[in-house]
NUGUDO-554564 format. One record per residue (C-alpha): residue number from 1; z, x negated, y. Coordinates in steps of 0.001 Angstrom, whole numbers, padded with zeros to 6 digits, m for minus. Layout:
N
+------+---------+---------+---------+
| resi |      zz |      xx |      yy |
+------+---------+---------+---------+
|  NUM |       Z |       X |       Y |
...
+------+---------+---------+---------+
! end
This chain:
464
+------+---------+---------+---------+
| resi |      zz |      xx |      yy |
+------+---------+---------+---------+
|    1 |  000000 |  000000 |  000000 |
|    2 | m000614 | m001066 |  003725 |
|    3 |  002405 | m002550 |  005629 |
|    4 |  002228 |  000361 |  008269 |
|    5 |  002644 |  003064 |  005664 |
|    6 |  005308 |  000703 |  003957 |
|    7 |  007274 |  000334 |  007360 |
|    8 |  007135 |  004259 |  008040 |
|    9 |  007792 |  005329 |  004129 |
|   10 |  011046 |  003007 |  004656 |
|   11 |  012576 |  004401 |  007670 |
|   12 |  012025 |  008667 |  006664 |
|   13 |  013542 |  007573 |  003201 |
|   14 |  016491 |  006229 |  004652 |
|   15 |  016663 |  008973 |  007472 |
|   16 |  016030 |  012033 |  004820 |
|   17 |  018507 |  010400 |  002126 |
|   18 |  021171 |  010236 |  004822 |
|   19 |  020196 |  014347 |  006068 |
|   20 |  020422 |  015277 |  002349 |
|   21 |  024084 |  013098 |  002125 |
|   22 |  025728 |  014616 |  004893 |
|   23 |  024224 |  017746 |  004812 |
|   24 |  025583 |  018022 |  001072 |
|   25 |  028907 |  016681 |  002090 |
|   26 |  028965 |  019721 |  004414 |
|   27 |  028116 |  022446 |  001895 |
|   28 |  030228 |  020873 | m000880 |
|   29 |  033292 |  020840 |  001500 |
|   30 |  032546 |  024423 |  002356 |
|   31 |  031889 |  025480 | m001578 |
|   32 |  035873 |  024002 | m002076 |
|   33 |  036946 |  025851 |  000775 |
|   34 |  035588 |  029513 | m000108 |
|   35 |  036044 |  028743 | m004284 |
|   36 |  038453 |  026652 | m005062 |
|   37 |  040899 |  027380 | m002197 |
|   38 |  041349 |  023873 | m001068 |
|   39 |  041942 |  022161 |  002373 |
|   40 |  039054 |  020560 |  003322 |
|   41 |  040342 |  020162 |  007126 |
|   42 |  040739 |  016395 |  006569 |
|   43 |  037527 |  015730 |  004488 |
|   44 |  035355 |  015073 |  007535 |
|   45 |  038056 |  012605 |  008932 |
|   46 |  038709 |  010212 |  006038 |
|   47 |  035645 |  010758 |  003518 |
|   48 |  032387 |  011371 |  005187 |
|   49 |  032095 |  007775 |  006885 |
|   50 |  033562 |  006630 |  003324 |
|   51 |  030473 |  008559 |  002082 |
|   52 |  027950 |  007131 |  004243 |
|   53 |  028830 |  003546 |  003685 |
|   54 |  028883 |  003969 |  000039 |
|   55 |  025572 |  004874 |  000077 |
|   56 |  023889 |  002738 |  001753 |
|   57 |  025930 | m000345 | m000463 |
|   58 |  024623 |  001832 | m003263 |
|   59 |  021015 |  001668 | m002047 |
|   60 |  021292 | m001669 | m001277 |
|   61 |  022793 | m002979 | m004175 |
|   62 |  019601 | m001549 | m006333 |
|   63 |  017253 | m002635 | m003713 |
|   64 |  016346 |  001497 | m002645 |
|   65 |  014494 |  000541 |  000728 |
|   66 |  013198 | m002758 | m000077 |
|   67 |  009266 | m002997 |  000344 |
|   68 |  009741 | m004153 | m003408 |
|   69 |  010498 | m001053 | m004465 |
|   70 |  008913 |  001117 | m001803 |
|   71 |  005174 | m000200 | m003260 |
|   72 |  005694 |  001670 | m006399 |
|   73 |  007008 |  005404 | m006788 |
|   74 |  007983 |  004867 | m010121 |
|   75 |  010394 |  001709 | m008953 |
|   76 |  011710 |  004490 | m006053 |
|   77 |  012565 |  007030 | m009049 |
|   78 |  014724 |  004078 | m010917 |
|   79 |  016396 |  002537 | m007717 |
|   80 |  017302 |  006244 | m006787 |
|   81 |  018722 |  007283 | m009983 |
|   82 |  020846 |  004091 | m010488 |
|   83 |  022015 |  004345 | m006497 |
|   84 |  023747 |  008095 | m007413 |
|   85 |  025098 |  006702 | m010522 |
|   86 |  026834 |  003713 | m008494 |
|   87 |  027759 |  006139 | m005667 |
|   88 |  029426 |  008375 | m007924 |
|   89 |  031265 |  005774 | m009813 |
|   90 |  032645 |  004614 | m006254 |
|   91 |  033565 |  007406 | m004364 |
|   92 |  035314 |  009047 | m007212 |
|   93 |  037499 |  006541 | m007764 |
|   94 |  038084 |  005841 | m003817 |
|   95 |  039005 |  009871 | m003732 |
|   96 |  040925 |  010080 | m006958 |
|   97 |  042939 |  006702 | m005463 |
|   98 |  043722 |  008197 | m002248 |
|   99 |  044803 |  011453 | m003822 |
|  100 |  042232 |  013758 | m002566 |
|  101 |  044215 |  014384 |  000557 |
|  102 |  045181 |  017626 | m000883 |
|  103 |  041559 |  018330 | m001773 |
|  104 |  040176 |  019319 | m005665 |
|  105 |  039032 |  015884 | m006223 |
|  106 |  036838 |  017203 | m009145 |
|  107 |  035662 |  020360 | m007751 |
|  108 |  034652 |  019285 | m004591 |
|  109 |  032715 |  016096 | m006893 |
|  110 |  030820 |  018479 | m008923 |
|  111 |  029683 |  020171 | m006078 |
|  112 |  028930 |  017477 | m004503 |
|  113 |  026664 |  015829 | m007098 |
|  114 |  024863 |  018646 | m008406 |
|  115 |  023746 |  019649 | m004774 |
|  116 |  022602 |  016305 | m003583 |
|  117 |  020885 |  015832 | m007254 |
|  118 |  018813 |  018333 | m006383 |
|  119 |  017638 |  017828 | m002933 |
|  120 |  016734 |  013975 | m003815 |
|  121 |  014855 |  015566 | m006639 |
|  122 |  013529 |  017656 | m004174 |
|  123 |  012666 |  015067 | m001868 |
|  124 |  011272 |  012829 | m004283 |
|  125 |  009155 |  015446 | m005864 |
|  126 |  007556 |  016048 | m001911 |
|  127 |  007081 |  012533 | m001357 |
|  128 |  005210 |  012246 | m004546 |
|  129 |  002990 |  015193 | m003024 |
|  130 |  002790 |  013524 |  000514 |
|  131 |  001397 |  010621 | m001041 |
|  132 | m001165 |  012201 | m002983 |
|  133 | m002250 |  013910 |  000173 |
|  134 | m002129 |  010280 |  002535 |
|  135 | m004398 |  008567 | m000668 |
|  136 | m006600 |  011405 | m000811 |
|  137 | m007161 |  012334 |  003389 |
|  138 | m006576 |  008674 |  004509 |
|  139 | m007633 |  004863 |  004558 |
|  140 | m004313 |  004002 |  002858 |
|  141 | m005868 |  002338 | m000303 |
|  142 | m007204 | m001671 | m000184 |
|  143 | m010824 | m002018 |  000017 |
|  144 | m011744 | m004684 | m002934 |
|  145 | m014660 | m005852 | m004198 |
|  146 | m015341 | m008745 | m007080 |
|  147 | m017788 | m011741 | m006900 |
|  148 | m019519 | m012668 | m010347 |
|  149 | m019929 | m009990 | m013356 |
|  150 | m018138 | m012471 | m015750 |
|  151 | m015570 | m011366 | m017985 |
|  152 | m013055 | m011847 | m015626 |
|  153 | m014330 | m010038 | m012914 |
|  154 | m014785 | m007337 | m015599 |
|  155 | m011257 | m007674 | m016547 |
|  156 | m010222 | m007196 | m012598 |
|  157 | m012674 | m004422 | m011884 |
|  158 | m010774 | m002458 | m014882 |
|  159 | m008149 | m002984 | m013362 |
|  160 | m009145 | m001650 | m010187 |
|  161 | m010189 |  001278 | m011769 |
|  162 | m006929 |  001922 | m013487 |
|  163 | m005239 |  001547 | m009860 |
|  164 | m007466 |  004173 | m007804 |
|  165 | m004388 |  004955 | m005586 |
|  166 | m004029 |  001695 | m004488 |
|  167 | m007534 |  000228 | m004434 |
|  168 | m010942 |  000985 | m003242 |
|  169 | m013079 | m000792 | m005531 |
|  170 | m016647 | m000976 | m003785 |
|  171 | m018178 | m002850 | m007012 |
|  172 | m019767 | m006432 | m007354 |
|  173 | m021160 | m007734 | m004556 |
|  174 | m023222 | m010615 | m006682 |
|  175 | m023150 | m009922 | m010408 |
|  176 | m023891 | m014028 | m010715 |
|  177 | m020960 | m016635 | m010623 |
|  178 | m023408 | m019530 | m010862 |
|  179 | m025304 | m018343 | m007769 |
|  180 | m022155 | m018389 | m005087 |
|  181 | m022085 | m022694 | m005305 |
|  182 | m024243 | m025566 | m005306 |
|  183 | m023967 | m028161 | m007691 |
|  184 | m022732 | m030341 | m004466 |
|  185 | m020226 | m027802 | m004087 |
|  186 | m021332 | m026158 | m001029 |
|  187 | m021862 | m022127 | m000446 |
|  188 | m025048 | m021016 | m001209 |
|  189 | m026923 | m018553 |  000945 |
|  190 | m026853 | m016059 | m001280 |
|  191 | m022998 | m016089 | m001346 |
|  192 | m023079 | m015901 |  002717 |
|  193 | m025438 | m013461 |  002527 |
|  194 | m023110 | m011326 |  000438 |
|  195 | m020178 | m012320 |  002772 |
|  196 | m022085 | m010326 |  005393 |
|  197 | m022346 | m007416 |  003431 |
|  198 | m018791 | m007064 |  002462 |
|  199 | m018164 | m007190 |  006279 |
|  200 | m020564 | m004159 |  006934 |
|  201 | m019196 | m002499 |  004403 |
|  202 | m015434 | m002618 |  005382 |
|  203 | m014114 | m004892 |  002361 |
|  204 | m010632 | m006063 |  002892 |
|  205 | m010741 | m008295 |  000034 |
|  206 | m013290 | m010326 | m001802 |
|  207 | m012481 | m011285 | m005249 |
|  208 | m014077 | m014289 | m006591 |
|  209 | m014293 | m014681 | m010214 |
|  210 | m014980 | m018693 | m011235 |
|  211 | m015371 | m020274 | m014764 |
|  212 | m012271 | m023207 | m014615 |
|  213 | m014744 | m025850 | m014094 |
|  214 | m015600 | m024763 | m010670 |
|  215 | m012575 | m023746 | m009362 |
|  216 | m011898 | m027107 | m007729 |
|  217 | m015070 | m026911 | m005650 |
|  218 | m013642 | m022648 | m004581 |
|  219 | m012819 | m023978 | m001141 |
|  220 | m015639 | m023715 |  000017 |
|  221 | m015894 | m019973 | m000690 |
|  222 | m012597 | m019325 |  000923 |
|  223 | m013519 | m020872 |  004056 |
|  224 | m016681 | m019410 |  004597 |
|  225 | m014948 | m016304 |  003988 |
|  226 | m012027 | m016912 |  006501 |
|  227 | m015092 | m017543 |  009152 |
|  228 | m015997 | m013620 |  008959 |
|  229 | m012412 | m012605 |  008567 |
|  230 | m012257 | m011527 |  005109 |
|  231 | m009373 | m012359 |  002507 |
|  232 | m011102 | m014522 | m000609 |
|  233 | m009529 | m014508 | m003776 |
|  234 | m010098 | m016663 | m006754 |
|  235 | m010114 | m015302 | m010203 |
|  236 | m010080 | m018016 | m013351 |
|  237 | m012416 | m016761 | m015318 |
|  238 | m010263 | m017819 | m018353 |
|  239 | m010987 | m015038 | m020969 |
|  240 | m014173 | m016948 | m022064 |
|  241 | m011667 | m019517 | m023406 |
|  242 | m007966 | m017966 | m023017 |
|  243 | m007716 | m014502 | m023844 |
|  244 | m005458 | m013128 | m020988 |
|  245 | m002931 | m011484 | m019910 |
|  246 | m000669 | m012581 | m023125 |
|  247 |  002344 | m012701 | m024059 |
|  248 |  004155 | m015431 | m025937 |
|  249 |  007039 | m014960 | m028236 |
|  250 |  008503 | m017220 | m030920 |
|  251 |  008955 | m016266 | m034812 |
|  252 |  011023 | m018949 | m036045 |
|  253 |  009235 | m022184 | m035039 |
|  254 |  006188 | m020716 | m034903 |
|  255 |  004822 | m019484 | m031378 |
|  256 |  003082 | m016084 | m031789 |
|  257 |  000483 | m015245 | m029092 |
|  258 |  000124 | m011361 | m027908 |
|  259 | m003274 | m010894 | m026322 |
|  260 | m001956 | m007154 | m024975 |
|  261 |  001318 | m006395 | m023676 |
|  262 |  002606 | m003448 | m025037 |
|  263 |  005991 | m002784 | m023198 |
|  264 |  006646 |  001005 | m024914 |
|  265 |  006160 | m001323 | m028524 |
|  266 |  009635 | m003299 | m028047 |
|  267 |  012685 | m001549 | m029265 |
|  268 |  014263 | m000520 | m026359 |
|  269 |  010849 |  000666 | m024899 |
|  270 |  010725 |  002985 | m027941 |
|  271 |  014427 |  004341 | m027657 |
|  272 |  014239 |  005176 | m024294 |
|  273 |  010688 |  007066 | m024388 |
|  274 |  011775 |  008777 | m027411 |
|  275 |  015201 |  009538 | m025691 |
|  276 |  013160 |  011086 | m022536 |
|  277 |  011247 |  013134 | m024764 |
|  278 |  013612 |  014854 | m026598 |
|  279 |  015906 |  015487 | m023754 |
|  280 |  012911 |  016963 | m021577 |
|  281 |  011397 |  018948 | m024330 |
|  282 |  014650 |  020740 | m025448 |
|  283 |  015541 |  021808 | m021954 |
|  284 |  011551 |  022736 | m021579 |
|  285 |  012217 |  024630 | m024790 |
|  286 |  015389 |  026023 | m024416 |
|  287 |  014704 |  026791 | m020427 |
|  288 |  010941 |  027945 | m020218 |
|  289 |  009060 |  028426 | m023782 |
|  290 |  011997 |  030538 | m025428 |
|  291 |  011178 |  033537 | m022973 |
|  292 |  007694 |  032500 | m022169 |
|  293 |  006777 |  032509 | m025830 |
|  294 |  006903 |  036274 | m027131 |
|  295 |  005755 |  036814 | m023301 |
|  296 |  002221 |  035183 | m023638 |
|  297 |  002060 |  035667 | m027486 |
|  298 |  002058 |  039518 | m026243 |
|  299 | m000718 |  039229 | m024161 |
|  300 | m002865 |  037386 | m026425 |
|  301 | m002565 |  039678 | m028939 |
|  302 | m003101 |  042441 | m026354 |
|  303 | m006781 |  040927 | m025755 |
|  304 | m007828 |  039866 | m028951 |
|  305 | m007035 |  039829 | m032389 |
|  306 | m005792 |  036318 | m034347 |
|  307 | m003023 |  034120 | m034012 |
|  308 | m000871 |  033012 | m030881 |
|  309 | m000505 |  029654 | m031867 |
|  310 | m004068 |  027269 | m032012 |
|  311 | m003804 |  025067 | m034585 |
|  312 | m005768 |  021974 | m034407 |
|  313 | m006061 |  018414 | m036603 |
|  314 | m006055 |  016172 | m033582 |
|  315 | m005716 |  011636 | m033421 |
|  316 | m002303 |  010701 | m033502 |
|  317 | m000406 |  007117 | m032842 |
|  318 | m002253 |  004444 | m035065 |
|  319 | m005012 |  007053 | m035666 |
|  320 | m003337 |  009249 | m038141 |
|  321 | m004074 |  012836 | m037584 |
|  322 | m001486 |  015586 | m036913 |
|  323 | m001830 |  018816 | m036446 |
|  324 | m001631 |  020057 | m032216 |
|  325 | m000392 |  023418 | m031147 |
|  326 | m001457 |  025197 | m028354 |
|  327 | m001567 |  028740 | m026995 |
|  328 | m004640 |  030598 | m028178 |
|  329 | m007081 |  030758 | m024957 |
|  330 | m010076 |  031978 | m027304 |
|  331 | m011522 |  034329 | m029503 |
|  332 | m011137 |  033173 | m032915 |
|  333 | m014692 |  031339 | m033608 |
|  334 | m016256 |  028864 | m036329 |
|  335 | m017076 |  026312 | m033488 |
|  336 | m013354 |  025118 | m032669 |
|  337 | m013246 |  022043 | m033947 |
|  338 | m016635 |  020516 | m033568 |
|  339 | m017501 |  021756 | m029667 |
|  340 | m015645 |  021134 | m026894 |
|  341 | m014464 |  024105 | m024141 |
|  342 | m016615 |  024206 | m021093 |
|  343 | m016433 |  025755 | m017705 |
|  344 | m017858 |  029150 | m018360 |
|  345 | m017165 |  029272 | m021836 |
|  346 | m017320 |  032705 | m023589 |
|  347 | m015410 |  032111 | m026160 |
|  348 | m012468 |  032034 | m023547 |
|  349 | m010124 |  035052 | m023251 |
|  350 | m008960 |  036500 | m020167 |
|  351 | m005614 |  035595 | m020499 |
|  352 | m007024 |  032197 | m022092 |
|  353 | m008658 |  031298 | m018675 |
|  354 | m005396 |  031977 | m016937 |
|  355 | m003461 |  029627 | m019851 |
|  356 | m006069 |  026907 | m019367 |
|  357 | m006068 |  026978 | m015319 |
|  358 | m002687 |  026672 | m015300 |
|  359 | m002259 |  024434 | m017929 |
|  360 |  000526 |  026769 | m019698 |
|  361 | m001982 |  027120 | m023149 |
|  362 | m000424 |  023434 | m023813 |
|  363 |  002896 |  024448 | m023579 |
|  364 |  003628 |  024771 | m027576 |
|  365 |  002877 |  020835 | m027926 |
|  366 |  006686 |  020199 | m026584 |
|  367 |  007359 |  021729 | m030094 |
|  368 |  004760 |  019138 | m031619 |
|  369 |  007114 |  016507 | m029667 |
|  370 |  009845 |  017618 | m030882 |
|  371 |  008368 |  016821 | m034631 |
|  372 |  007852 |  013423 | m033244 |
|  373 |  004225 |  013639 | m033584 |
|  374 |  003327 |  013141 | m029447 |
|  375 |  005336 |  012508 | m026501 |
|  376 |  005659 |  013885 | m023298 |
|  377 |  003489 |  011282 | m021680 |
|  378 |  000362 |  009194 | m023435 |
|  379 | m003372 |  009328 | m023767 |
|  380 | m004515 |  012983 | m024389 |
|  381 | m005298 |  013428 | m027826 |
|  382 | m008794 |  013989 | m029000 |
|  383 | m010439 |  016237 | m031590 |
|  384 | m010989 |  013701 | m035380 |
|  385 | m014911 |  014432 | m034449 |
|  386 | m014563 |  012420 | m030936 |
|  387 | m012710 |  009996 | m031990 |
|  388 | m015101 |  009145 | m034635 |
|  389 | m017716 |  009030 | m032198 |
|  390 | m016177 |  007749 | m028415 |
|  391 | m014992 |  004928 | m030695 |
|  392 | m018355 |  004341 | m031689 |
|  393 | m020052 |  003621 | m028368 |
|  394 | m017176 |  002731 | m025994 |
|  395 | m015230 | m000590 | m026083 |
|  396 | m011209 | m000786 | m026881 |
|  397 | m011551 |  002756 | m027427 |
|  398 | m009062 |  002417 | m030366 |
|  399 | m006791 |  000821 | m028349 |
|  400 | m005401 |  003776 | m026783 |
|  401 | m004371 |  005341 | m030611 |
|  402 | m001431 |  002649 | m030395 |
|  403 |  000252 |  005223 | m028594 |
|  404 |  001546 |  008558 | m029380 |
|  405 | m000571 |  011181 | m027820 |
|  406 |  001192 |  012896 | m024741 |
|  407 |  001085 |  016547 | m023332 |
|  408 |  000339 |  014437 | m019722 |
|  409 | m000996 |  011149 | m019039 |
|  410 | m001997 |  008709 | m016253 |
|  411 | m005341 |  009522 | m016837 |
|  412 | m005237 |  013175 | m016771 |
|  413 | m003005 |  012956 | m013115 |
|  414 | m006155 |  010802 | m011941 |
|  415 | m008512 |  013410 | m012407 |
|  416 | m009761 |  012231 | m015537 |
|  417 | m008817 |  015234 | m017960 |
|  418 | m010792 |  018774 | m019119 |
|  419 | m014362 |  018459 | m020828 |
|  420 | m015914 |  014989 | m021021 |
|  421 | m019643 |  014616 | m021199 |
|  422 | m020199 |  011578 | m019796 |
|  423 | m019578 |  008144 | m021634 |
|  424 | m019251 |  006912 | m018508 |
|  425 | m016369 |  009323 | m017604 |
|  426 | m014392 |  008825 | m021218 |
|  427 | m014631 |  005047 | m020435 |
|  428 | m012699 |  005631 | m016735 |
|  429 | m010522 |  007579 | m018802 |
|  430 | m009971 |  004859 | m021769 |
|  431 | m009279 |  002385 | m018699 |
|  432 | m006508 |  004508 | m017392 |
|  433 | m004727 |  005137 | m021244 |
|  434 | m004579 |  001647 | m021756 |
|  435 | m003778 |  000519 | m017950 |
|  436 | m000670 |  002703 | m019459 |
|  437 | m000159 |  001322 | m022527 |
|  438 |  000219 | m002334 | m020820 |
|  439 |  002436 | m001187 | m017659 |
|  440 |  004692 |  001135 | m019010 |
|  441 |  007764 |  002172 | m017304 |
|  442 |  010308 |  004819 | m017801 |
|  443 |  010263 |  005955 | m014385 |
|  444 |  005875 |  005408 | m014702 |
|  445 |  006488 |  008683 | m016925 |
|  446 |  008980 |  010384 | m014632 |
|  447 |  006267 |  009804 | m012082 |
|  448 |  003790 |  011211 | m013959 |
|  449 |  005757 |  014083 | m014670 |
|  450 |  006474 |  015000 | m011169 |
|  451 |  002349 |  014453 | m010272 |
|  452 |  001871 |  016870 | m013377 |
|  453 |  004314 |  019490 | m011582 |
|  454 |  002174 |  018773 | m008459 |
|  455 | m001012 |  018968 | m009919 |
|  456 | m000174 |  022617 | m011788 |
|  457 |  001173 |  023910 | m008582 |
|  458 | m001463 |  022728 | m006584 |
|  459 | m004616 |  023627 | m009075 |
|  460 | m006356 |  021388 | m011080 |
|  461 | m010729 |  021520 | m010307 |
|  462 | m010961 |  019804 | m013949 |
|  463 | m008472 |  022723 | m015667 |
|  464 | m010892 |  025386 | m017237 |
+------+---------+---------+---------+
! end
């Protein structure tokens, strides 16, 4: 992100978490007042600065308002959750210590908590929105583009794609590394040329991807690019001899080499995913589909005759197959698991269309998490039929089936979900799932699951 939106997203965070803070304190004190019969005359005397100060140790302490943590939302969900955990830890003891000053130490905590849990939630879940909105309607994102089509700029440019909130990729500028340098060393006018062009075209950035024997002679290319103002980048093109990024780890004496990080793979990765699905789809269980359930199933039925429940042998973690639940949104047909739905689809019900805009027909697959089978976040799974063939034509393709499947994913919050015709579009798509596999975060799914919330709210143009 830019430093300007940085400096600004800094400032209203601290400002709004400090609203919420004493604004809670207020309504807590009040709720002990009314409920609980307490004296809360001397609250606003010896707790609220106590309050205040707290906080902001708390914030610091996990780095809240740092631009280290401002750059990425899901860093802003853990630093947020771990500053209310701190905070409560310290100003319960500091209240039960001095007594409560004849207050209901744990009723007026309670109410405290819960209230300000739910406007940060709140607040979070609107700057996720706001964000959306400032990528989408403004220049907020890095222009980028790569010099040389080798396999590291090919490596980078995935990247790129992967990021779309954060970068502009404008494409190669020169698909050739071994026309940007002369075999003195000097720039070639080719790569000016192409200089010039990144200027016209408003690149921030130029990315320069180099085999390792030329690197030395790179200087020249940064300088030349300094001249028309433009930030020049080296990239090693190393995978032609070094498959990179990897990840080294050590099995007795013997050093292991890992050519993709898988982060979700490790123990502790797996416990706490598996511990966020469980607890999510139980409450989405308990809290949404156990009245929602006989309510849709009703309709459906209403419409048109067959099952509630769609039934379908989908491509699971390590490409076994499992069988994926959703809401019936069509007539019962002979064509379900060989062609895809499209926009304008026949076969769709009604009440189908409705379940499909809205995204509540995949509301049964928390039950298919439950079984352990997919996860609340992770690459969308696909029909056995297009797996068989996507994995045919499009590279690392498999790659993504390391993963449970997920009801969400990054890709799907990028736009990238719905019917896919296009190679080219199931490639983007591919890009994102295993951007995910390699980067993930607990919080990356907590974001993902508030830009879900957004996107179903909002309307979805690729939901049909």
């Amino acid at each position: 992100m830019q430093t300007r939106y940085i400096f600004l997203l800094k400032f209203v965070l601290i400002l709004t978490d400090l609203l919420f803070l004493n604004l809670t304190f207020a309504i807590a004190s009040e709720i002990t007042r009314l409920y609980y019969y307490g004296d809360t005359s001397t609250l606003y005397r010896y707790y609220l600065p106590v309050v205040n100060l707290l906080w902001l140790l708390s914030g610091a302490s996990f780095r809240l308002y740092l631009q280290s943590t401002l750059d990425h939302l899901e860093n802003i969900y853990r630093a947020t959750l771990r500053a209310v955990f701190l905070h409560a830890i310290l100003f319960s003891a500091y209240l039960l210590l001095a007594h409560g000053q004849g207050v209901d130490a744990s009723a007026f905590l309670l109410s405290f908590y819960g209230i300000f849990g739910v406007f940060l939630l709140g607040s979070r879940l609107v700057g996720t929105y706001i964000q959306g909105l400032l990528e989408k309607h403004f220049r907020i994102r890095k222009t980028v583009a790569i010099m040389g089509k080798n396999e590291g700029g090919r490596s980078l440019a995935n990247y790129f794609r992967a990021h779309e909130r954060n970068y502009l990729f404008e494409g190669y500028l020169t698909e050739r590394d071994d026309l940007l340098l002369s075999e003195s060393g000097g720039i070639t006018k080719a790569a000016e040329k192409q200089f010039l062009r990144a200027v016209a075209k408003g690149i921030q950035e130029v990315y320069v991807s180099l085999p390792p024997h030329r690197i030395p002679q790179a200087a020249a290319l940064v300088e030349a690019g300094e001249r028309h103002c433009l930030r020049v980048k080296l990239v090693p093109d190393l995978t032609r001899q070094d498959k990179v990024p990897y990840n080294i780890s050590v099995l007795g004496d013997v050093p292991v080499i890992s050519i993709r990080q898988e982060p979700v793979y490790d123990i502790e990765g797996r416990f706490k995913k598996r511990l966020f699905d469980m607890l999510f789809s139980v409450l989405v269980v308990a809290f949404i589909l156990s009245w929602l359930y006989p309510l849709i199933g009703m309709l459906i039925k209403l419409e048109s005759r067959g099952p509630i429940l769609f039934k379908q042998q989908r491509t699971g973690r390590d490409n076994k197959p499992f069988w994926c639940y959703k809401f019936r949104s069509m007539r019962v047909n002979n064509e379900s698991d060989d062609r895809q739905a499209t926009r304008g689809d026949r076969r769709i019900t009604r009440i189908g269309a409705f379940l499909r805009r809205t995204s509540l027909d995949e509301l049964p697959q928390f039950l298919n998490v439950l079984q352990g089978h997919m996860s609340v976040v992770g690459p969308r799974p696909h029909m056995l039929k297009h797996t068989e063939q996507y994995s045919a034509i499009i590279d690392h393709y498999m790659t993504r089936q390391f993963l449970k499947p997920g009801i969400t994913g990054w890709a799907q919050i990028n736009g990238y979900r719905g019917e896919t015709t296009d190679p080219r579009l199931m490639e983007r798509r591919v890009a994102h799932d295993i951007w995910y596999l390699e980067n993930w975060t607990a919080m990356l799914d907590v974001r993902i699951v508030f830009m879900t919330v957004i996107n179903v709210i909002t309307g979805e143009e690729n939901a049909h």
